[in-house]
C-alpha positions in Angstrom: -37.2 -57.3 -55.3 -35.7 -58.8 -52.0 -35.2 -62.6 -52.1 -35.5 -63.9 -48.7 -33.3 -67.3 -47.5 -33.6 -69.3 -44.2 -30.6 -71.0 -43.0 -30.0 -73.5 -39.8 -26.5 -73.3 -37.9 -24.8 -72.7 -34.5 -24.5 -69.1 -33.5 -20.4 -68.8 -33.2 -19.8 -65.5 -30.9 -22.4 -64.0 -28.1 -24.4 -61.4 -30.2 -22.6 -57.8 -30.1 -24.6 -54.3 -30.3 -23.2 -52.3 -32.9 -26.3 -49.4 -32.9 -28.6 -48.6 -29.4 -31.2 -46.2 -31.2 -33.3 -48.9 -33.0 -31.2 -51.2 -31.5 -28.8 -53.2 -33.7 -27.1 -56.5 -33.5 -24.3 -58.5 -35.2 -23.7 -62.2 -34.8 -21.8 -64.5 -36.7 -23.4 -67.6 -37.4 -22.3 -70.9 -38.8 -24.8 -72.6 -41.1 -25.1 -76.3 -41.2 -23.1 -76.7 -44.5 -19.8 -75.0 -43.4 -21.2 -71.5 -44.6 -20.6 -68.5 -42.3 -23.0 -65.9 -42.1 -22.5 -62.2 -40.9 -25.9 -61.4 -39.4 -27.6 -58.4 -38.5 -30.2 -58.3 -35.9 -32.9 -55.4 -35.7 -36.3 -56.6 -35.3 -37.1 -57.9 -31.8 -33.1 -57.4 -31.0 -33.7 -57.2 -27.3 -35.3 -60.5 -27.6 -32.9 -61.9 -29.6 -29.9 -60.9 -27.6 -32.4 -62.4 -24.1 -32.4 -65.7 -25.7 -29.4 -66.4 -28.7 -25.6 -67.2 -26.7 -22.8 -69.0 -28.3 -23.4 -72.2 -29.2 -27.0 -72.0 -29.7 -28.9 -73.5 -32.3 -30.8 -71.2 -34.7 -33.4 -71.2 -37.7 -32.8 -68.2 -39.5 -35.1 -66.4 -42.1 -34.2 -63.4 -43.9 -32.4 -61.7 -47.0 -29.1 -60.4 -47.7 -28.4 -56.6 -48.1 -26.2 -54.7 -50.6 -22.7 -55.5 -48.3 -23.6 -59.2 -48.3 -24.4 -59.6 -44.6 -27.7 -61.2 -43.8 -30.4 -59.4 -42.2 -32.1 -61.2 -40.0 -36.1 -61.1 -40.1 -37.4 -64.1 -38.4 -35.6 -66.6 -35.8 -35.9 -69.2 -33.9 -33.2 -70.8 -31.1 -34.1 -74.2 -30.0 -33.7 -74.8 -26.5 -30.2 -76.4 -25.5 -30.0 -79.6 -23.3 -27.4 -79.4 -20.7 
């Protein structure tokens, strides 16, 4: 049984496609408590790589496979204030 997490942080690096056919994303991501998270991105991963840069803000809800990086099912970046 998968045990899904969410997690708030910054997204540290711009988001980095590691597969084109379904298309696959990695982006580290440091949670609010000093955790970092390896992250992989395949549902909606256009849309996330359109909206997620560096030093973004992001909700994260998701579960963590057998390698211990987070698979990312649900997000949400918060618009940034320049």
């Amino acid at each position: 049984m998968t045990h899904f997490n969410n997690f708030t942080g910054v997204v540290q690096a711009e988001p980095k496609v590691i597969k084109q056919f379904p298309t696959m994303l990695y982006v580290p991501i440091m949670t609010t408590t000093g955790q970092k998270l390896h992250c992989l991105v395949i549902q909606h991963a256009l849309d996330f790589l359109y909206r997620a840069h560096a030093e973004s803000r992001i909700a994260l809800y998701g579960h963590f496979n057998q390698h211990h990086q987070f698979v990312i099912n649900k997000y949400f970046v918060s618009s940034q204030v320049a």
